[in-house]
N, C-alpha and C positions, 0 to 999 in steps of 0.2 A: 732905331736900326737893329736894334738889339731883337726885336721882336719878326722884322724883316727876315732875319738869319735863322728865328727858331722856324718859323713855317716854312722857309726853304730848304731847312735839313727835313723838316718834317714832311714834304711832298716828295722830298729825294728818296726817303726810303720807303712812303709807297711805291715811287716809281720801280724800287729794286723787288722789293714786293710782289709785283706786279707782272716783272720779268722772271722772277723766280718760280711761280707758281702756275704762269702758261710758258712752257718753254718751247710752246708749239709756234708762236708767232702774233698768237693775238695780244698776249704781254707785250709785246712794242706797240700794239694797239693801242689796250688800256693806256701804259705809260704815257705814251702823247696825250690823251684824252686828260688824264692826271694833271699832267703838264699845265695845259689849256684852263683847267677847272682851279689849280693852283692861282696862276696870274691872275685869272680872275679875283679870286679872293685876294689875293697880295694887292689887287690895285684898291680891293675895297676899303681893307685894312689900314693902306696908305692914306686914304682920304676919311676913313675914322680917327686915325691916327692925328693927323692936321686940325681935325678938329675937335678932338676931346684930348689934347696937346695940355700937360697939367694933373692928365687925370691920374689919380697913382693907384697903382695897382694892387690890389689886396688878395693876398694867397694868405690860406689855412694852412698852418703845417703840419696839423694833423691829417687834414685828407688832399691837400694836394690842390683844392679846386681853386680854379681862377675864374672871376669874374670881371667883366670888360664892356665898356661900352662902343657901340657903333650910333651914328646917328641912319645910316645908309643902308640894313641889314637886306640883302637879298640871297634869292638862291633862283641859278641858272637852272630852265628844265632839261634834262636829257632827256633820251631814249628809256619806253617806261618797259618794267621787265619787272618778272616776282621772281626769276631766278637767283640764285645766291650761294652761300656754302652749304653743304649735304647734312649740316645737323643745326640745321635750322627750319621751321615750318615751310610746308611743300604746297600745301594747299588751305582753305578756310577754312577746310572743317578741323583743320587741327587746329589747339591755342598755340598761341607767342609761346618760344623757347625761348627759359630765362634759366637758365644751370645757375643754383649759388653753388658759389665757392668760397672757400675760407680765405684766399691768395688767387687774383685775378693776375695774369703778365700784365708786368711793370715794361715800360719804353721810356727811352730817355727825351724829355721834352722840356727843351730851356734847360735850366740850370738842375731839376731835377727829375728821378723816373717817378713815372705817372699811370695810372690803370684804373678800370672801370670797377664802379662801385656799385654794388648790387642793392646798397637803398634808391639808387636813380630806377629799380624798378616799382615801387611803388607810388614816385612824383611822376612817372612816365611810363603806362601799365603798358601803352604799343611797342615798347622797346622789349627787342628779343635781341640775344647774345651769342655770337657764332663765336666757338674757342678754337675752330681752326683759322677762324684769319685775325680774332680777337678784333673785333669789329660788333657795332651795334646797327639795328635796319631798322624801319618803323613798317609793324605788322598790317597797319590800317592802309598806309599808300602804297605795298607790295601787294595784297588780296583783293581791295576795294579802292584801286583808284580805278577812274574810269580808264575805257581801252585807246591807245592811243595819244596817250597821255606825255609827255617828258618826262624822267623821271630827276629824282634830287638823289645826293648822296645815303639819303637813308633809306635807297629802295633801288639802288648801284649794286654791282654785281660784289664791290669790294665793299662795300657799306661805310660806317661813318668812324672814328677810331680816334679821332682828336680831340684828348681827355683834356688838354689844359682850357680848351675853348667849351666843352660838351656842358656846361653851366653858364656861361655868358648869359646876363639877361637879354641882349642884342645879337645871341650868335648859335650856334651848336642847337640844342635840344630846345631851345626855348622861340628862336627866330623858328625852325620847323612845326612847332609845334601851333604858333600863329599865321602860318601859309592855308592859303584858301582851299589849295590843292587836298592837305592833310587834314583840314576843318571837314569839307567833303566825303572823304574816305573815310574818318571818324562816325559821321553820322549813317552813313551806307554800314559800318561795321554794326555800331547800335542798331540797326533796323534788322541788319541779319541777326542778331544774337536776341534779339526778342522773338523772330519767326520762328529761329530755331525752338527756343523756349516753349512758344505757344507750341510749335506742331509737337515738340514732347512731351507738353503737358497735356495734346490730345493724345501721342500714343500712349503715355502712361493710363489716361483715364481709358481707351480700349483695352488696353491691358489689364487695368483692373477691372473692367466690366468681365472681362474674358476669364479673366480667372474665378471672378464669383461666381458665373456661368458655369464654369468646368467643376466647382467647389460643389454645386449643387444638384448636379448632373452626379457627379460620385457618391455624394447623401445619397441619392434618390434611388442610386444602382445598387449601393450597400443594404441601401433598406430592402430592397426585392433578393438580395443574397439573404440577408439575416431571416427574412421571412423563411424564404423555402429552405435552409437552414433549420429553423425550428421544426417545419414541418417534418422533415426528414429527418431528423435526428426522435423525432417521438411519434412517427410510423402514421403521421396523420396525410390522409388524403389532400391532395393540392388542388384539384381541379373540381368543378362542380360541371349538373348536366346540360347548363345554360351558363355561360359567363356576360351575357348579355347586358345592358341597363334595364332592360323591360325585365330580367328572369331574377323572382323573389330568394334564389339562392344560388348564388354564385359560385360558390363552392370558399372552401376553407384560407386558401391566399388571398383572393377579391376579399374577403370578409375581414380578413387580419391587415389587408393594405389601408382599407376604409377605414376602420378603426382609429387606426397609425395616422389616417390625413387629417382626423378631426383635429389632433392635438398639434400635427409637424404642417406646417404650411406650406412649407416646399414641397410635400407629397400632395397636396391637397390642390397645388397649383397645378402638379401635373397631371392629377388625373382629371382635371377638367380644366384644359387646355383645351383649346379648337382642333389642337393638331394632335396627330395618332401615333406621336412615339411615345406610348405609354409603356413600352416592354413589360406589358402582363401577357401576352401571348404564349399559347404552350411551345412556340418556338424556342423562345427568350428563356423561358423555365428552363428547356432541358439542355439551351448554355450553359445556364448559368448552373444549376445543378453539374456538368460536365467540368466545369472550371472548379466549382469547392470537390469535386470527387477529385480531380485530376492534382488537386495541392495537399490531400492526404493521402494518395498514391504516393505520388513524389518524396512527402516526408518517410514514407515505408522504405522506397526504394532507397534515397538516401543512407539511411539504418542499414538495410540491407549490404549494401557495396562497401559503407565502414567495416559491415561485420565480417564482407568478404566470405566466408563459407552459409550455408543457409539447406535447410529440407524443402520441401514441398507436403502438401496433406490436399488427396484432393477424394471429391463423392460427389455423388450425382441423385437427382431429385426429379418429383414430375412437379413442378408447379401448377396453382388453380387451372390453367389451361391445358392442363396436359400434356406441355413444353417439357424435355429433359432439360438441365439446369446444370452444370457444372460448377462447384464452388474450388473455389483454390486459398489454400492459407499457406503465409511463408514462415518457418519458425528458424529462428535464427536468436545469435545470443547480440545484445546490446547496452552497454553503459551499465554493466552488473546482472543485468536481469534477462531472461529467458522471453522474449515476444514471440507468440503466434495472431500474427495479423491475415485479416482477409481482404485480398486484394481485388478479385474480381468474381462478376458470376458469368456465366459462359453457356450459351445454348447450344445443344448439341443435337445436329442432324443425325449424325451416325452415332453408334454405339458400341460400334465393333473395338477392338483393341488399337488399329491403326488410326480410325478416326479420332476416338479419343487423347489417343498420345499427338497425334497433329493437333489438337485442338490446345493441350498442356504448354507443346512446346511454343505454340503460338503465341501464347500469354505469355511468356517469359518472353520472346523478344520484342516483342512491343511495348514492354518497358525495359527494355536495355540490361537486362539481365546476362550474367555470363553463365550457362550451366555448365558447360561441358567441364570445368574443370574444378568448379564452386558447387556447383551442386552434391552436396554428401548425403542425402538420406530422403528418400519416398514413401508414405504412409496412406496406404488403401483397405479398402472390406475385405474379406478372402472371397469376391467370386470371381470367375475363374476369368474373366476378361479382363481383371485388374493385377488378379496375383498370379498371373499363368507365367512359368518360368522359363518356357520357350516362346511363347509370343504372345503372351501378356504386354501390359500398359508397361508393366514394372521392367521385364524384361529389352522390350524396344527404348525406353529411356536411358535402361542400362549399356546399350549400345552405346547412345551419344555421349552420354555424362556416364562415365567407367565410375566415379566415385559414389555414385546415387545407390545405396544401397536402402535394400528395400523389408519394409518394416509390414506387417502385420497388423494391424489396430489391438492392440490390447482389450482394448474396453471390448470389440466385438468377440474374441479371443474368451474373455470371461463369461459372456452369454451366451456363447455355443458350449462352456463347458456346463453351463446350468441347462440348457436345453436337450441337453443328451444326457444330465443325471434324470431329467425329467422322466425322458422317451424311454428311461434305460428301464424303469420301477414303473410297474403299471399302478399299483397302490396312489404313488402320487400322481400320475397321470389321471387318477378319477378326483384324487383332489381337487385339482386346482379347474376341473370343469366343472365340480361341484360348487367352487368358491363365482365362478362365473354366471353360474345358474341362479344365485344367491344375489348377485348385481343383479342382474334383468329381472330378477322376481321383488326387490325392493325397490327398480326403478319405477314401477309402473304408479301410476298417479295416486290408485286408493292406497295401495301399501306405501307409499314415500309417506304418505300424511298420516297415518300409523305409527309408521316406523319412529319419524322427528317426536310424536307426540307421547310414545313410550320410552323414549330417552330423555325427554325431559320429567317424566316421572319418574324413572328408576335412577338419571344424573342430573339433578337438581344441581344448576350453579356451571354447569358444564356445558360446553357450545357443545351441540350436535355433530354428530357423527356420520361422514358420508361412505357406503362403501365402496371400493377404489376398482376401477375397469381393469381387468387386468390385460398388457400390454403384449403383441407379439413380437416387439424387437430389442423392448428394455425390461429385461426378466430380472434384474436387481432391481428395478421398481417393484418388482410384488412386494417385495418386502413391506410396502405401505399397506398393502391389501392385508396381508397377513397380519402388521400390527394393528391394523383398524378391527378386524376380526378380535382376534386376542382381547382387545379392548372394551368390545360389546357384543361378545359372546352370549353373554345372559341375555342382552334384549332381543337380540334373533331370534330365538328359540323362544323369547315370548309372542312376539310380532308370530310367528309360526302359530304358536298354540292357540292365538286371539283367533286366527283366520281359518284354522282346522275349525273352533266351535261355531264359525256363523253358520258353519255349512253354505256357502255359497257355489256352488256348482266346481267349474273346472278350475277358480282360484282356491276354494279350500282343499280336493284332488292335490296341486302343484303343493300347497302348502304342505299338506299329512308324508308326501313321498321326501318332500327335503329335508322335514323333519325329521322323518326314521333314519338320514341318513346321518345326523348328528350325533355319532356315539362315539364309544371309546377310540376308536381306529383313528375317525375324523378328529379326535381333539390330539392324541398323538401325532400324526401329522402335523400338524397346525404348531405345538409347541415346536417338534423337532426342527420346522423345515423355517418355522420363525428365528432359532438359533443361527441355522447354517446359510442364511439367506442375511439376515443380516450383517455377519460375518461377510460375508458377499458386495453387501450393498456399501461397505464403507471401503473395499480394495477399488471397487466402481467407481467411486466417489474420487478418490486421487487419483485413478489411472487419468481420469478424464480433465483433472489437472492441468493447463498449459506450464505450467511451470517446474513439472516434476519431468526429471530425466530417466533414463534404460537401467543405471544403478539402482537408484531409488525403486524403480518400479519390481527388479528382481528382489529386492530385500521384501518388498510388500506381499509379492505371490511367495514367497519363502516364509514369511510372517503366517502367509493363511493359512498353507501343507502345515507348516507348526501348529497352529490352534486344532485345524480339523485331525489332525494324529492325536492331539490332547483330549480331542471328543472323547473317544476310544476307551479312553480311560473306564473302569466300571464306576468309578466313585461318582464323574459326571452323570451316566444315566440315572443314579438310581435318587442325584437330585433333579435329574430332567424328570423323572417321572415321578415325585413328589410335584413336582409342577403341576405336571398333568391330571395326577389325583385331585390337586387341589381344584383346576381349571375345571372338572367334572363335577366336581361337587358344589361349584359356584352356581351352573348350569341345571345341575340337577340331574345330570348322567350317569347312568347303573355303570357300577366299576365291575362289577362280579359279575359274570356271564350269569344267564336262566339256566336254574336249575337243571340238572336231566330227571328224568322221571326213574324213581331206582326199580331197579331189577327186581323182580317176584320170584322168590326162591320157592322151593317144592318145602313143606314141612320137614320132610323125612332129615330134611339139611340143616335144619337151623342150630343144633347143637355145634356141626363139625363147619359149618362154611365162615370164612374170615373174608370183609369187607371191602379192609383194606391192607396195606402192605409197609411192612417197617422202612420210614423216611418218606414217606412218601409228601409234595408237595401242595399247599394249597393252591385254588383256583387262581388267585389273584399272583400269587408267584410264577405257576406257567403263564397266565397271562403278559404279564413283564418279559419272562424271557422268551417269549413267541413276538412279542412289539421288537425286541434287542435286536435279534438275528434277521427276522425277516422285512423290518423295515428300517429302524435308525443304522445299523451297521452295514446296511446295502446302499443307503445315501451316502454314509460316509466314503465307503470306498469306491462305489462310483466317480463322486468327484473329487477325490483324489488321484484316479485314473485321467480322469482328463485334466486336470491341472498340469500334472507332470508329462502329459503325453503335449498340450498345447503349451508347456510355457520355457520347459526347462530344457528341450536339447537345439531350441531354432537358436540360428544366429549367433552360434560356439565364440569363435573370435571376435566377432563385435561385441559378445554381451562381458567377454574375460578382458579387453581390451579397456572398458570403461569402465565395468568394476575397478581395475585399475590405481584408476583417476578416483574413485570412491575413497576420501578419508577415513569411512568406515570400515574399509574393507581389509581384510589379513594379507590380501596381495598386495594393498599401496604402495603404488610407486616403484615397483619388482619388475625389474626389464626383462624379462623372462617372459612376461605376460606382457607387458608394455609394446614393446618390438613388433611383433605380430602385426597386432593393430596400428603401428604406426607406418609399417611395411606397405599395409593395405593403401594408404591416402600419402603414399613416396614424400616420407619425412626425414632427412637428413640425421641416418641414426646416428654419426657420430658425434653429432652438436647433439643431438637427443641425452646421451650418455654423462655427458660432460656438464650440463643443463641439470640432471637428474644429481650428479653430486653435487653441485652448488647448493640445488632447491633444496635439498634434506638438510644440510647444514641449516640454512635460512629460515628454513619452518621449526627445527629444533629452537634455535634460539630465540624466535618469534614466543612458544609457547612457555620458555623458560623466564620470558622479560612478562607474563603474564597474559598474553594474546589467544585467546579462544582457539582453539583444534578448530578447524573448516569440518563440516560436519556433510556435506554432499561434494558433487562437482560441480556447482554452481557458484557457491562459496569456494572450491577451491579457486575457477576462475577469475572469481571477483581478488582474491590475495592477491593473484598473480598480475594484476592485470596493469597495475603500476609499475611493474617490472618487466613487463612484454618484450620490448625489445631486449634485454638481456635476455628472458626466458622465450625466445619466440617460436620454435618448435612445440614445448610443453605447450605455451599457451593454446597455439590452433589447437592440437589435439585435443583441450579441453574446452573449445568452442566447438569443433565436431562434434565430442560427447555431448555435449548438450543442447546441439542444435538440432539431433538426431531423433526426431520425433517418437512417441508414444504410443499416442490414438491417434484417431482422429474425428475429437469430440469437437473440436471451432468448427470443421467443419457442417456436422449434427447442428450447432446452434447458428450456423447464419442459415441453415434450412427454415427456425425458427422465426427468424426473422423474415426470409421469404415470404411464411405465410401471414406474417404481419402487411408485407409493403404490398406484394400483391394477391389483393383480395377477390373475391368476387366481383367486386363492384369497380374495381379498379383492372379485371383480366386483361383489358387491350392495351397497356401499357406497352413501348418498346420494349428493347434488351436492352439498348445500351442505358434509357431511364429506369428501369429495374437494375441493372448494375451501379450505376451509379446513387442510386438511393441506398442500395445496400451496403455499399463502402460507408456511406454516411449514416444511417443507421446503426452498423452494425462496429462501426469506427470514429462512435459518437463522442469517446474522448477527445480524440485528436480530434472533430470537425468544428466541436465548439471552443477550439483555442484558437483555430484559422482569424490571419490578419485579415481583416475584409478591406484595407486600403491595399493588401497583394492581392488580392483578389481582384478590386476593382482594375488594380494595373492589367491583369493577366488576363481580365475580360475584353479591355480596350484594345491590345496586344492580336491576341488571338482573331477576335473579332471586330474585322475593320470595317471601313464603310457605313460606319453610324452614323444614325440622324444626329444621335448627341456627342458633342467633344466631353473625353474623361481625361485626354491628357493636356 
C-alpha cells in the first residue's frame, strides 16, 4: 500500500506539472492523459505486487536506486511525436543531449528525495536529459521510430522522470529498453550513424583529394612565379622565337620549366598532361609577372604612407624602339634609412610640360598616393620643359602639391659646370678632342694589337690597358680617360713612333700629326686637368649617392671651392709642374722650347753690344709662368665661377633650413634659421619652439652619458625617432630634410637597366611587361624576399575563372 501512495503522489505532481507549465489549456489535457497512463501502471504494479508479495525491497543509500520486480512489465503506446523540451535534440543530426552536472534536482519519492544520475548515461547512451522539466527521453524512438507509431513515456512530450523505478530490472529503463518498438529505432539509429560515417569518410577522402589537388596546383603556380622571377630579376630573356614542342629552342622559361620537370614530378605531370592548362603562355607570364611587380609596388607604397612625406625624381629616355620612357623614383625616409625606390616606367606620347606632368600625376593616383599635401620635393634635368618656372613640369606640380619644391639635379648641376670650364679655355677644348682622336686611332684593329702587345713589353705582370671613350653627358667620367692616359703615356707615344717608322700610308700620316701633338702643353693639360677632374669625380660620386641629403651635399661643393681655392696656392703648382717635368721625361718630351737662331750683330758692335739683361729669366722658368697664367689659373677660376654661380645662391631657405637640422652645422638647431623653413611646410611653430628646448637638453645629456654627436640629418632622424611623438614637429621636418631629394641618379640607373630588359631582340615587348620587369629587375632585393604562397593567393584572387583550383 505503501508503494500504492508513493506513485500516486508521484502522478499527482506530474499532473500539477503539467498544469503548470501549459496554462493554455492543453495542461488539463496532458494531466488526464497522465491520469490515464498512471492507473494503468498502478493496476500493473497491483498485480506485480500480488505476486512478487515477499519480495523485499533493496535500496542503496548511497545513490538512492531501487530495484523491483514485476512479472507483467508492459508499456501502453501513445501518440508518437519527437517533440519535447527546447534544450533538448531537435532533430538526428544532432547527438543526445546529456548536461553532466555535479547536483542533478532532487524530488521527493517515498520516504526519500531522489534524481538523476549521470552514470545512467553510459549503461543507456539513448538517454538525453532535459533540465527544464528534469525528465529523461529516449533519442532512438524520438528520431527513428517509424511514422505513425504510439509513442511510450520516453519519447512523451514530458518524458520519463521516475527515478525510484528508472533501474528496475522489470520496469523504468530496463523494460524500455527490451520493447520491440525501441529494439527497432536502435538499429534504424546504427544504420544512420554508419551512413553518416561512410558518406564523411567519402567527404573527407574528396576533401583530401581536393586539397592535394589544390597543394599541387600552387607548387606548380609558385614554380612558374620562381621561374620568371629569376629570369627577371637577372635581366634574362623569357620567351623564345618558337615555344612550340617541334621548336629546338624554346626560349629561356620553357628551358628552366623542363629542367625543373625532370627532377619535380608534379611539373612534369603537368606539362604532359592531355589537357592545355599549362599556364606557359605569354598571357600567364605577364600575370603573373603583374602579380610579383604589383607585391613590391605595394611593399614601396606601404613604406611610403608610413613615412607620410615623400619626393618624386622623375627623367625620360628613348628606349631600343625609340619609345620616350618615363622613369619615376620615390625617395622618402623609412625605419632609419633614406630609400629611393623605382616604382614605375611610363610611356610617354607627348612631351610637352602638360603631357608630362598628366602623366606624373597619373602614376601617383594609381597607387593611392596623396600628393597634394605629402608631396615635399621634385628632382628633374634643367631643360626647360622640366625646370620652366612658369609652366614647366615643376611649376604645374607646384600648383597641386604647394609643398613640392623643386630641386635641380646636382649631379647634372656639376657637369654643366665642367662643360663650360671646357667651352670657356679653348687649350682644353683641343685636349680633350685630341684625347678622342687617340681612342678611334688605337681602336682600329691593327693598332689595338700593337698597342695590347707594347704594353705588355713595357708592363710586364700588368693587365692591359684600354683607352676610355670619352663621354657627352658624364664629364666626371673623363677622369678615367685621363688616368688611363697618365698611366700609359709612354706606350702611346711608342705605339706612335712604331707606326710613324713603317711608313704605311694614311695610318703612319694620322700617327706623325698626333704625335707632334704630344708635347709640353699636351702633358700639362693632362696632369692639370687630371687633379681638378678628379677632385670632381669623387663630389660626382656622392652627389649621386641615394642616401646623401641637401646638408651633406652643400658641405661637399664647399669642401671642393675649398680644395680648388687651395690649387692657387704657388707652392701647389710648382709641385704640379714637378709632375709634369717628371711625366715629360718618362715620355721623352723636350721641356725647353727650340732654340732661336741668335742675332748676327755688325762687328763694329761686338765690343759695346750686351746680350743680355741684369735678372733676366731662363727659358724653362718663362715657360712655367706662361703654363700658370694662361692655362692652370684660367681652369681654376673658371670653375670656380660656375660652382659658385650653379650651387650656392639656389634654393636660400630650403638649403639654410636643413643646414639647420645638420649636426655639423654652426646654425643647429638656431630658430632663427629653423622657423623660415618650417613656415614653408605649416609646422606648428609653437610646439616647434618648445620641442627645440626639450631636444637640446636631451641630446646634451645624451652626449654627456657617452653617446656619439649625430653627425648628418639622417642620424639626426634616426635619434629622434623613438621619440616621435614627444618630438613630432622636429621629427617631420627632419624627414622632409631628407626625403628632399639630390639628383636624380636611380633614375640615370633604371635607364640602365632598361637597356638590359629591353633589348633588341626582345623591342616588341609591352609597357606594362617592360614596367613590370623593371620593378623586378631593378627592385631585385625586395622581389627575391616575396612570399610566393602571397603570391599564389593574390594570383588566384585577381585572376578568377581558372581551369585550376589554388584556393
Amino acid at each position: 500500500m505503501k508503494r500504492k501512495k508513493d506513485i500516486m503522489s508521484f502522478f499527482q505532481r506530474k499532473d500539477k506539472v503539467g498544469s503548470e507549465t501549459e496554462p493554455d489549456g492543453s495542461g488539463v489535457e496532458r494531466a488526464r492523459e497522465s491520469r490515464e497512463s498512471a492507473e494503468r501502471e498502478q493496476e500493473e504494479l497491483s498485480i506485480g505486487e500480488t505476486e512478487s508479495e515477499g519480495i523485499v525491497e533493496e535500496e542503496s543509500e548511497t545513490d538512492g536506486e531501487t530495484e523491483a520486480e514485476s512479472d507483467t512489465p508492459t508499456e501502453e503506446p501513445c501518440v508518437s511525436t519527437s517533440s519535447g523540451p527546447s534544450d533538448i535534440s531537435k532533430s538526428r543530426e544532432e547527438p543526445p543531449v546529456q548536461p553532466m552536472m555535479n547536483i542533478y534536482p532532487r524530488t521527493l519519492m517515498g520516504d526519500r528525495r531522489r534524481s538523476f544520475k549521470a552514470a545512467w548515461y553510459h549503461i543507456h547512451p539513448w538517454l538525453e536529459y532535459s533540465k527544464q522539466s528534469d525528465s529523461v527521453f529516449c533519442y532512438a524512438c524520438r528520431h527513428f521510430s517509424p511514422p505513425k507509431v504510439s509513442e511510450t513515456v520516453f519519447d512523451s512530450k514530458l518524458g520519463f522522470n521516475n527515478w525510484k523505478k528508472a533501474t528496475y530490472k522489470q520496469g523504468g529503463f530496463a523494460i524500455h529498453a527490451r520493447s520491440e518498438r525501441h529494439k527497432q529505432a536502435m538499429i534504424t539509429w546504427r544504420d544512420y550513424q554508419k551512413a553518416v560515417k561512410s558518406n564523411a569518410t567519402l567527404v573527407n577522402a574528396l576533401n583530401k583529394e581536393h586539397n592535394k589537388q589544390v597543394q599541387e596546383n600552387r607548387d606548380y603556380i609558385k614554380t612558374i612565379g620562381e621561374i620568371l622571377l629569376l629570369t627577371a630579376t637577372q635581366n634574362i630573356a623569357q620567351r623564345g622565337h618558337g615555344e612550340s614542342t617541334e621548336s629546338d629552342n624554346k626560349g629561356n622559361f620553357m628551358a628552366i620549366l623542363e629542367t625543373i620537370a625532370k627532377h619535380d614530378k608534379t611539373v612534369q605531370k603537368r606539362l604532359t598532361s592531355i589537357h592545355n592548362a599549362k599556364y606557359t603562355s605569354k598571357g600567364i607570364q605577364n600575370e603573373v609577372l603583374s602579380c610579383l611587380a604589383d607585391m613590391v609596388r605595394t611593399k614601396i607604397i606601404e613604406e611610403v604612407k608610413d613615412s607620410e612625406v615623400y619626393s618624386i625624381m622623375a627623367d625620360e629616355t628613348k628606349d631600343v624602339k625609340k619609345k620616350e620612357q618615363i622613369s619615376l623614383v620615390l625617395r622618402y625616409y623609412f625605419s632609419g634609412a633614406v630609400h629611393e625606390s623605382f616604382l614605375h616606367f611610363e610611356s610617354a606620347d607627348r612631351l610637352d610640360a602638360a603631357g608630362l606632368t598628366d602623366r606624373i600625376i597619373h602614376i601617383l593616383e594609381s597607387h593611392g598616393l596623396e600628393y597634394k599635401n605629402n608631396l615635399v620635393g621634385q628632382a628633374y634635368d634643367g631643360a626647360s620643359v622640366m625646370s620652366g618656372k612658369h609652366s614647366g613640369v615643376q611649376a604645374r606640380i607646384k600648383e597641386q602639391a604647394k609643398h613640392a619644391f623643386y630641386i635641380h639635379c646636382n649631379a647634372h648641376c656639376l657637369n654643366l659646370v665642367l662643360v663650360d670650364t671646357v667651352k670657356a679655355i679653348p687649350e682644353v677644348g683641343e685636349f680633350f678632342s685630341l684625347l678622342e682622336r687617340l681612342y678611334v686611332f688605337t681602336s682600329g684593329s691593327y693598332v689595338h694589337q700593337k698597342w695590347l702587345s707594347i704594353q705588355k713589353e713595357m708592363y710586364p705582370g700588368a693587365p692591359a690597358r684600354e683607352l676610355q671613350r670619352l663621354s657627352d653627358t658624364r664629364w666626371a667620367c673623363r677622369y678615367m680617360a685621363l688616368h688611363t692616359i697618365m698611366d700609359r703615356l709612354p706606350a702611346i707615344k711608342r705605339v706612335l713612333q712604331d707606326i710613324v717608322q713603317e711608313h704605311s700610308g694614311d695610318r703612319s700620316v694620322e700617327a706623325r700629326g698626333l704625335l707632334a701633338q704630344i708635347d709640353l702643353q699636351f702633358i700639362v693639360c693632362l696632369v692639370t686637368l687630371h687633379k681638378v677632374f678628379g677632385e670632381a669625380k669623387f663630389l660626382s660620386d656622392m652627389l649621386q649617392s641615394s642616401s646623401l641629403d641637401l646638408s651633406k651635399a652643400v658641405d661637399l661643393v664647399e669642401a671642393l671651392v675649398q680644395t680648388l681655392n687651395d690649387y692657387r696656392d704657388e707652392s701647389f703648382f710648382d709641385d704640379l709642374w714637378s709632375e709634369v717635368l717628371n711625366t715629360a721625361e718618362q715620355c721623352d718630351t723636350a721641356v725647353q722650347p727650340p732654340a732661336k737662331r741668335p742675332k748676327k750683330l755688325s762687328s763694329q758692335f761686338n765690343a759695346d753690344c750686351v746680350l743680355s739683361t741684369v735678372g733676366q729669366r731662363s727659358d724653362s722658368e718663362r715657360e712655367k709662368d706662361s703654363f700658370r697664367t694662361t692655362l692652370f689659373y684660367p681652369v681654376l677660376d673658371q670653375m670656380l665661377n660656375e660652382l659658385n654661380r650653379r650651387f650656392s645662391s639656389k634654393n636660400c631657405e630650403i638649403m639654410t633650413g636643413i643646414q639647420t637640422l645638420n649636426p655639423t652645422s654652426d646654425v643647429f638647431l638656431k630658430e632663427k634659421s629653423l622657423f623660415p623653413f618650417s613656415r614653408m611646410y605649416e609646422s606648428n611653430i609653437e610646439d616647434l619652439g618648445y620641442e627645440l628646448h626639450q631636444f637640446r637638453r636631451i641630446l646634451e645629456r645624451k652626449i654627456q652619458s657617452g653617446m656619439q654627436k649625430p653627425s648628418s640629418v639622417v642620424e639626426l632622424a634616426l635619434f629622434i625617432e623613438p621619440y616621435k611623438e614627444v618630438f613630432f614637429e622636429l621629427f617631420k621636418l627632419c624627414k622632409i630634410a631628407v626625403s628632399i631629394p639630390v639628383s636624380t641618379a636611380s633614375c640615370e640607373r633604371s635607364f640602365s637597366a632598361l637597356k638590359l630588359v629591353k633589348t633588341y631582340l626582345r623591342s616588341t615587348m609591352s609597357d606594362d611587361r617592360l614596367s613590370n620587369l623593371g620593378v623586378l629587375s631593378i627592385e631585385s632585393r625586395r622581389a627575391k624576399a616575396l612570399n610566393l604562397d602571397e603570391f599564389a593567393d593574390l594570383f588566384a584572387k585577381k585572376h578568377k575563372n581558372r581551369r585550376i583550383q589554388l584556393l
